[in-house]
N, C-alpha and C positions, 0 to 999 in steps of 0.2 A: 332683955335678951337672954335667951338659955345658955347655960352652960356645958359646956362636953364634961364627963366625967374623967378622973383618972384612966378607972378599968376602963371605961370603952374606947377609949382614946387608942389603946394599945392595939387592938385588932388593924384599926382601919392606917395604922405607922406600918404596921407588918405587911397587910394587903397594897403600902403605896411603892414598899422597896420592894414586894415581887414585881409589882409591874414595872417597878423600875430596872428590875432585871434583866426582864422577862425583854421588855425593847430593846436593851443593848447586849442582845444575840445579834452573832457574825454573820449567822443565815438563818434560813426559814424552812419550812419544808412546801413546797409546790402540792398543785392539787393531785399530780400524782408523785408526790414522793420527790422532789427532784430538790435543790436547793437552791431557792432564787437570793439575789441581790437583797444584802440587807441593810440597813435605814440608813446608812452612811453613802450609800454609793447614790443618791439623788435621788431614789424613784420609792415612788409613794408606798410606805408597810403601814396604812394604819386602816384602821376596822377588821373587813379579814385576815389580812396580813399580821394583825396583831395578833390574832385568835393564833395563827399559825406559831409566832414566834411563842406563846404561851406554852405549846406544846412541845416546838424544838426547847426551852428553856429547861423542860424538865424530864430527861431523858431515861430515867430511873424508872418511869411507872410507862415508857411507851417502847414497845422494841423498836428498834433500828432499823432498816430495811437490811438486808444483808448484800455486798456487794454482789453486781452483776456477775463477773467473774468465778466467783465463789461457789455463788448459786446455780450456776452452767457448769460446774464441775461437781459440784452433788448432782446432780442429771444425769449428768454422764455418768457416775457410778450407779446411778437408778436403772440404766439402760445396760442391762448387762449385753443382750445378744442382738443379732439386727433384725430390724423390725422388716419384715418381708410379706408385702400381700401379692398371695397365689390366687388366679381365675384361670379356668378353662373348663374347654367345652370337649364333651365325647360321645361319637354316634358310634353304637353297637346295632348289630344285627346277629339276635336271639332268635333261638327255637321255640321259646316260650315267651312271650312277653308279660305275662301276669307272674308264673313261676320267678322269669330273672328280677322284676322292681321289687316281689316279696324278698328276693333273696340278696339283692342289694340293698335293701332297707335295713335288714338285720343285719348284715356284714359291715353296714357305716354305721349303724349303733353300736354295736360291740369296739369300732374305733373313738366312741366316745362322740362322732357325729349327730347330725338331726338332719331332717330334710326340712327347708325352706319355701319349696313351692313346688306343683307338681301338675301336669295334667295330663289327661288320656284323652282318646277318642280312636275314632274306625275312617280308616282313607274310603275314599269311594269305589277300592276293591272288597268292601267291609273287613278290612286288614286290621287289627287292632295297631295303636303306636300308643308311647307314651314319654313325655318330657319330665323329668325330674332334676330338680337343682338342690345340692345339699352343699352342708356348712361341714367342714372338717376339719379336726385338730391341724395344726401347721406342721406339725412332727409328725403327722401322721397320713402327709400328702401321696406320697412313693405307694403306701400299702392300700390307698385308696382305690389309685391306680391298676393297680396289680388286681387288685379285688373284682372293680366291675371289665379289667382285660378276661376275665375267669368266669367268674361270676358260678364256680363249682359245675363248668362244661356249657354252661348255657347260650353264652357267648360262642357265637359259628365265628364270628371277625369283627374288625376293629374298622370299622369305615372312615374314619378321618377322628384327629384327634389335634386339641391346639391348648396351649397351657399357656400361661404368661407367669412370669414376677417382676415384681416394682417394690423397691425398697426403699423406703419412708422413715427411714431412722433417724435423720436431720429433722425432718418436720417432729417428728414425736420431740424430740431434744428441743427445738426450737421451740415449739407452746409450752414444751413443762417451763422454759426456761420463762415466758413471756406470763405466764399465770403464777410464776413462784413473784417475780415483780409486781405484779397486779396485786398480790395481795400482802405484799409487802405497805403499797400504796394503801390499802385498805386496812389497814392497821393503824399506819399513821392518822389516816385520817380520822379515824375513829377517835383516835387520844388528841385529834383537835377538838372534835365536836365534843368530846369528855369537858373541855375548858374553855371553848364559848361561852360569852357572855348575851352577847348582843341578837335578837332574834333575826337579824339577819345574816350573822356570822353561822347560824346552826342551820338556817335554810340551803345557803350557799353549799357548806359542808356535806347537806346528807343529800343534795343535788348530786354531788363528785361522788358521793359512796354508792350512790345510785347507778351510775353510770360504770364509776369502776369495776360495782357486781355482775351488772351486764356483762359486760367484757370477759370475765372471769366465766361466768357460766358459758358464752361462745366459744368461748376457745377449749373450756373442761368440755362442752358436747363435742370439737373435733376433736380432741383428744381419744375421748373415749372409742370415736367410730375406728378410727386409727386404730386403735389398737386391740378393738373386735375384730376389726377386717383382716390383721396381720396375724390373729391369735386363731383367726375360722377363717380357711381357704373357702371359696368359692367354686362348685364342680359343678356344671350342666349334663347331663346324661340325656341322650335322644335312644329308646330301646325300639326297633323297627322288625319286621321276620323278613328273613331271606329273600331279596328278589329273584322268583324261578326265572327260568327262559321261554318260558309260554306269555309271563306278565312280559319280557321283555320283546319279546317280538310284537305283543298288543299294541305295545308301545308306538314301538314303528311304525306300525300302521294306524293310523282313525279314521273310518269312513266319514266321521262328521265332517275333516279337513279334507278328504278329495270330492266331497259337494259340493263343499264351496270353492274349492280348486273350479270344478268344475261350469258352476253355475259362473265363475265369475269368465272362464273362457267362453263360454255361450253368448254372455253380456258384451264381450269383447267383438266378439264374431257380428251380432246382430246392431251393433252401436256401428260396428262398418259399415255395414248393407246401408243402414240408414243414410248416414251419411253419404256412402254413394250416391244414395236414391235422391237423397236432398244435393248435391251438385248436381248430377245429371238435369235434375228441374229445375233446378236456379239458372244455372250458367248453361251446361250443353245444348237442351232444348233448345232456347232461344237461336241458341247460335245454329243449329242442324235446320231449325226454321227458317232462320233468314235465309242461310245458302240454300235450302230447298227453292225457295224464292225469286232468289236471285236466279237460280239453273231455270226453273220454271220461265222467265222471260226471257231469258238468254235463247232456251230452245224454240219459244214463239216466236220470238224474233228471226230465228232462222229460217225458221221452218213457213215465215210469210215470205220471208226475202225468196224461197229458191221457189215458193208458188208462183211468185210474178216474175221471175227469171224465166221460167218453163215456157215451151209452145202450147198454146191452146190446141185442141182438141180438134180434128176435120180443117181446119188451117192449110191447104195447099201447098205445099213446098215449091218454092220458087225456082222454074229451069233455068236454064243459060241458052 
């Protein structure tokens, strides 16, 4: 039978009282961070459980998550002003429409803007138009405004104009607050899978860090859109030329619609006839035939009765 030695003896005394430790922790930390029930209260801490208490046990080399509370109040200092996203839409009617979107273009770059999407084309009066949608500083929404109302004369009027804002400063607050947690969790977890043992303990583990990254990155991309959208208003511009009053009386009138006005009253008129024509020879006929018919013997018949009523011809008339 082999012997343990003095020296080696000592590592594996050392390695039995941290685990001995290491068990008789009050709590554990959960797969996200949370503190579950520990090995006193009846419910099973061993395998991964154990891995966990390994890691609550030595608190020195793993941070802490930092209280909810805490962490929603540094946010809230992170958020200094309100988070507000601006959309709207504005039809101009320019004298120029190539001149005004040149000149709208440069006048929302110089606010530090860009345009985002853009298109032209020619109405079926070959009228040119064009749609343009730009991204603008937040502080810089008013002078946007003001810019394509102007547009340095080009702009004849302001055809309809619709702006919105929605403020999102809770939701901003609310994710930073829900991702500052996430990776609180993701920390701890970390400094479990640092002190796994068991190949199932470090599978299990980097399962949860797996997932809690996910989460992390979901809520950093809304995060982010949030606060692109609130930081770049949203403007649509429609640049259209003047409608005269020659297009607007065109208007009024379309011969292709009084054709068909008209074609369809012809259609109306002659679907009558028809139908007359088609009763008359279903039903009246018949019936003008029978009473012709009927008169027809009525008058034979009389007209034999007063033949043999009548005196014959050269008949002598009888004296007294």
């Amino acid at each position: 039978m082999r012997t343990i030695r003095r020296g080696a003896a000592i590592p594996l005394v050392v390695i039995s009282l941290a685990l001995a430790a290491c068990s008789s922790g009050a709590a554990t930390l959960s797969t996200v961070g949370n503190a579950v029930p520990a090995a006193g209260s009846g419910e099973d801490t061993s395998g991964y459980g154990g891995a966990q208490a390994a890691a609550s046990a030595a608190p020195s080399s793993a941070p802490a998550p930092a209280p909810s509370g805490g962490a929603q109040g540094d946010v809230a200092n992170v958020v200094d002003d309100a988070k507000i996203i601006r959309t709207g839409t504005i039809e101009l009617e320019v004298s120029d429409v190539a001149k005004a979107v040149t000149t709208a273009r440069d006048g929302i770059r110089s606010l530090g803007g860009y345009i985002s999407a853009s298109n032209t084309a020619n109405t079926k009066d070959d009228q040119p138009t064009a749609t343009v949608t730009y991204r603008i500083p937040a502080d810089k929404w008013e002078q946007a405004l003001d810019l394509l109302r102007g547009l340095n004369g080009y702009t004849t009027k302001v055809a309809a104009e619709h702006t919105e804002a929605v403020e999102v400063t809770g939701q901003v607050i609310d994710l930073q607050a829900r991702i500052s947690n996430l990776q609180a969790s993701e920390s701890a977890l970390q400094a479990i899978a640092r002190r796994a043992v068991r190949v199932s303990d470090v599978l299990e583990v980097q399962s949860q860090l797996t997932s809690v990254r996910g989460d992390i990155e979901v809520l950093s991309g809304q995060l982010k859109d949030l606060n692109d959208r609130a930081s770049y208003a949203t403007l649509t511009a429609d640049f259209n030329l003047p409608v005269v009053a020659v297009e607007l009386a065109k208007k009024g009138w379309d011969p292709s619609a009084v054709v068909d006005e008209a074609s369809a009253s012809l259609i109306d008129i002659l679907q009558g006839v028809v139908s007359a024509g088609i009763w008359f020879g279903i039903v009246w006929l018949p019936v003008l035939l029978t009473l012709g018919v009927v008169v027809g013997i009525v008058a034979w018949v009389l007209r034999r009765a007063g033949r043999l009523g009548a005196p014959r011809a050269g008949t002598p008339t009888p004296t007294v």
